[in-house]
C-alpha positions in Angstrom: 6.2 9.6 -82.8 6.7 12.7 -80.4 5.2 13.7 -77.7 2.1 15.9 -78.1 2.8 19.9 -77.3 0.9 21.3 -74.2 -0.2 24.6 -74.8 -0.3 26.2 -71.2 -2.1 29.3 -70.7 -0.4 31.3 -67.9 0.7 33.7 -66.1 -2.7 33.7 -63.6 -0.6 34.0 -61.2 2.7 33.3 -62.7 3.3 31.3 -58.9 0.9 28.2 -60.1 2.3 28.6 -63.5 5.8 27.6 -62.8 4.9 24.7 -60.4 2.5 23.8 -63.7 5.9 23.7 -65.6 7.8 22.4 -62.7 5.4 19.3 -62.9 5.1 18.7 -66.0 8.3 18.1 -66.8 9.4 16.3 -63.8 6.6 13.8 -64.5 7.6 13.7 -68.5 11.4 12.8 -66.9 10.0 10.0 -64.7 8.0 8.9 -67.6 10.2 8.9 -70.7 13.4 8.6 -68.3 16.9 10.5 -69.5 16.8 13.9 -70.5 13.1 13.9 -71.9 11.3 16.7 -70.9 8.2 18.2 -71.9 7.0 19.8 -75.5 5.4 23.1 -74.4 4.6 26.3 -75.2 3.2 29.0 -73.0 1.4 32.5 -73.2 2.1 34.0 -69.6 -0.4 37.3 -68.8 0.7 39.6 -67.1 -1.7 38.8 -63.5 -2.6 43.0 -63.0 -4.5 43.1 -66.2 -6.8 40.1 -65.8 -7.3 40.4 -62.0 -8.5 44.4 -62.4 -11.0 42.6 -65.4 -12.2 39.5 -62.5 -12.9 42.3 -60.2 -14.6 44.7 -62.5 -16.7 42.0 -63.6 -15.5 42.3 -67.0 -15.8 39.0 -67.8 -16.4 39.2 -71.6 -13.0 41.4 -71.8 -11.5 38.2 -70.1 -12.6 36.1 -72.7 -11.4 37.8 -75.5 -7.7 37.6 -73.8 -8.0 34.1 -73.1 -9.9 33.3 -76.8 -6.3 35.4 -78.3 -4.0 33.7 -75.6 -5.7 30.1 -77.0 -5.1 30.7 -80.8 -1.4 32.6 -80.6 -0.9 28.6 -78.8 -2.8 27.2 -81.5 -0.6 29.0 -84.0 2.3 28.2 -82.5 1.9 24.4 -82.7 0.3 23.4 -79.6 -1.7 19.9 -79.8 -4.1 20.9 -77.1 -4.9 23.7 -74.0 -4.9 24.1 -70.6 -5.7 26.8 -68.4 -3.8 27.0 -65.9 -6.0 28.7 -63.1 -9.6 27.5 -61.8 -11.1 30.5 -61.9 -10.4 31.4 -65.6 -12.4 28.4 -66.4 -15.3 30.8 -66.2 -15.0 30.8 -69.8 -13.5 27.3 -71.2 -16.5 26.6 -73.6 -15.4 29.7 -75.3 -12.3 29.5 -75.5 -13.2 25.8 -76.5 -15.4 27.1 -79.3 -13.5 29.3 -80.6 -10.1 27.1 -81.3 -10.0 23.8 -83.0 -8.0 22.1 -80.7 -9.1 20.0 -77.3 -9.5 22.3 -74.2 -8.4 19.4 -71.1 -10.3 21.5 -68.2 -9.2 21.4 -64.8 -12.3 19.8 -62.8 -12.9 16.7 -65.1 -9.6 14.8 -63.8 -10.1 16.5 -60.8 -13.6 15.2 -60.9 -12.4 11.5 -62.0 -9.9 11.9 -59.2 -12.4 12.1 -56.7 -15.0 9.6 -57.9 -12.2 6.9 -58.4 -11.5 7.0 -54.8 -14.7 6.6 -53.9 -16.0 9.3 -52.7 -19.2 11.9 -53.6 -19.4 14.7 -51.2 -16.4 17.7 -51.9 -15.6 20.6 -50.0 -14.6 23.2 -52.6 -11.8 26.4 -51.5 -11.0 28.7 -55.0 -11.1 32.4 -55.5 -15.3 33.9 -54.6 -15.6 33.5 -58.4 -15.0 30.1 -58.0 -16.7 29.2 -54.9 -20.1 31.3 -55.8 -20.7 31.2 -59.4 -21.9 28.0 -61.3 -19.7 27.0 -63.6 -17.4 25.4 -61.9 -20.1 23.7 -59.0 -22.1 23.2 -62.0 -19.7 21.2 -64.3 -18.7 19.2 -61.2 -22.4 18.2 -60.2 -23.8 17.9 -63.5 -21.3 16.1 -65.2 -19.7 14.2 -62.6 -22.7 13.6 -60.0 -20.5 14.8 -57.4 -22.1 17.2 -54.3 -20.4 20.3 -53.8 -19.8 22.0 -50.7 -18.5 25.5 -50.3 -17.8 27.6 -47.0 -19.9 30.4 -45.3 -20.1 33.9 -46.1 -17.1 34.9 -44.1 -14.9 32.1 -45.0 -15.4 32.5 -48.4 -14.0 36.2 -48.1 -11.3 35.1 -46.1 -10.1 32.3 -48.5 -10.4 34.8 -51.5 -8.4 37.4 -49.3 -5.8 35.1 -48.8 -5.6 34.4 -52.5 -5.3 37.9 -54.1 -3.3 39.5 -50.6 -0.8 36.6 -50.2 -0.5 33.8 -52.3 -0.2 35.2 -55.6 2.4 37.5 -54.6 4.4 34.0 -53.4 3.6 34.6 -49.8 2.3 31.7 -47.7 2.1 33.5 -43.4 1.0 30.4 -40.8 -1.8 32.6 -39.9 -3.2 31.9 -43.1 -2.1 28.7 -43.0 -4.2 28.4 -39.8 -6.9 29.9 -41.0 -7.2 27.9 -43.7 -7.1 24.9 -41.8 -9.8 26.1 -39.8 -12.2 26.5 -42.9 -11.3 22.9 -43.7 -12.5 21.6 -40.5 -15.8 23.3 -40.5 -16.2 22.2 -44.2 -15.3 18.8 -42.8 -18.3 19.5 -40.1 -20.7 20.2 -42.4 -19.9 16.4 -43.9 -17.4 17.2 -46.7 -15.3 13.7 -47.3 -12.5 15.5 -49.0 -11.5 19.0 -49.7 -10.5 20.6 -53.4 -8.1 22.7 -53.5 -9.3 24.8 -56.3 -7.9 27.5 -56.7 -4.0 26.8 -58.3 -2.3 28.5 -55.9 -3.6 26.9 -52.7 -1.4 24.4 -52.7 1.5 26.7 -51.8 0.0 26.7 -48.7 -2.0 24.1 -47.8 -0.3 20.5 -47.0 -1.9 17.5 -46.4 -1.7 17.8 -42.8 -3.7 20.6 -42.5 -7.0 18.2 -43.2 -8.4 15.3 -41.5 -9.6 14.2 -45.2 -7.9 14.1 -48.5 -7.1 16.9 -50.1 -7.3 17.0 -53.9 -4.6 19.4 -55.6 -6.4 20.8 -58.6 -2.5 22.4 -60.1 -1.0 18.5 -59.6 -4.0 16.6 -60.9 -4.6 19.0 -63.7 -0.9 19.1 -64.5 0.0 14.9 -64.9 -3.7 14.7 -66.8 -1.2 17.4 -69.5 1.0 14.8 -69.6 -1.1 11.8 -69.6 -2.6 13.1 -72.6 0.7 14.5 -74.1 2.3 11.3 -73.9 -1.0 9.0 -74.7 0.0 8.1 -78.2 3.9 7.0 -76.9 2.0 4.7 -74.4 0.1 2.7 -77.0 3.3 1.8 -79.1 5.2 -1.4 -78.7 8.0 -1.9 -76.1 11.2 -3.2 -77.2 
């Protein structure tokens, strides 16, 4: 029986993308050992299009791209979808609803993550999208009981500056790096007992060390819970 084939949407920015692909298939090596790598397909956007449709607050435009991006992978073979980019998770349930395959969004395992490691109270960094509207917060409180903390005014524009200036163009400066750690500790302040990084291409900057609590990697955990589910069915059959 093969391994099931991840369809990865994109491209949002291409930056997080490749560390998506980088991940998955170092993770399907370590798991399958030898040559085995991942079963994948991806539809990479190109990152002008959708960001100028984010900032217009054309968000039904968006969906419609996602919603074609979905069923071309759907077409194609793919077994389920991912997204890979918080933000664009503004519209998962319809993208969900409009393909008949499984949608594995990015804050559940982030979400079972957190809870499994005991903890309830989550400082949250991501694009203003992210950080402001509901339905990421929402699916994180209401379906996973967890409390959601996100910056201050200016801190949110900062974070989100840093974002669309810097890190999707692949540039990580230690001012930002500074600055970010900064927002951490005042999230920390306020009583957050770990940060997520949500926003996929935070983790090109942000290590570990920059936080006096854990930090939860939305790209990483999103990307092994790909390959957990690609490779569930291999798991259940018998060793010989």
């Amino acid at each position: 029986m093969p391994q099931k084939v991840i369809g990865l949407i994109g491209g949002m920015s291409w930056e997080s993308s490749a560390e998506y692909y980088r991940i998955i298939n170092q993770a399907v090596r370590t798991r399958l050992g030898g040559l085995h790598s991942a079963r994948c397909l991806m539809w990479s956007f190109d990152f002008a299009e959708i960001e100028a449709l984010q900032h217009a607050g054309r968000w039904d435009d968006a969906a419609s791209e996602m919603i074609a991006a979905a069923r071309g992978l759907e077409a194609g073979g793919a077994d389920f979808v991912v997204i890979c980019t918080n933000t664009m998770h503004r519209m998962a349930d319809q993208v969900q609803q409009a393909i008949g395959l499984p949608l594995l969004h990015i804050a559940d395992p982030t979400a079972a993550r957190i809870k499994a490691a005991g903890l309830t109270r989550v400082g949250l960094l991501g694009t203003a999208f992210t950080m402001e509207q509901g339905f990421y917060k929402g699916r994180l409180t209401e379906r996973h009981g967890l409390e959601v903390l996100v910056p201050g005014d200016e801190d949110r524009a900062l974070v989100h500056r840093v974002i669309y200036e810097e890190l999707v163009k692949g540039r990580a400066t230690p001012s930002s790096r500074q600055a970010y750690r900064d927002v951490i500790a005042r999230l920390v302040d306020q009583g957050a007992e770990a940060i997520i990084l949500g926003c996929t291409e935070i983790m090109l900057l942000v290590t570990p060390e920059d936080s006096a609590v854990p930090l939860f990697d939305t790209t990483a955990i999103h990307a092994q819970a790909a390959v957990d589910l690609a490779l569930a069915e291999l798991d259940q059959l018998p060793s010989h």
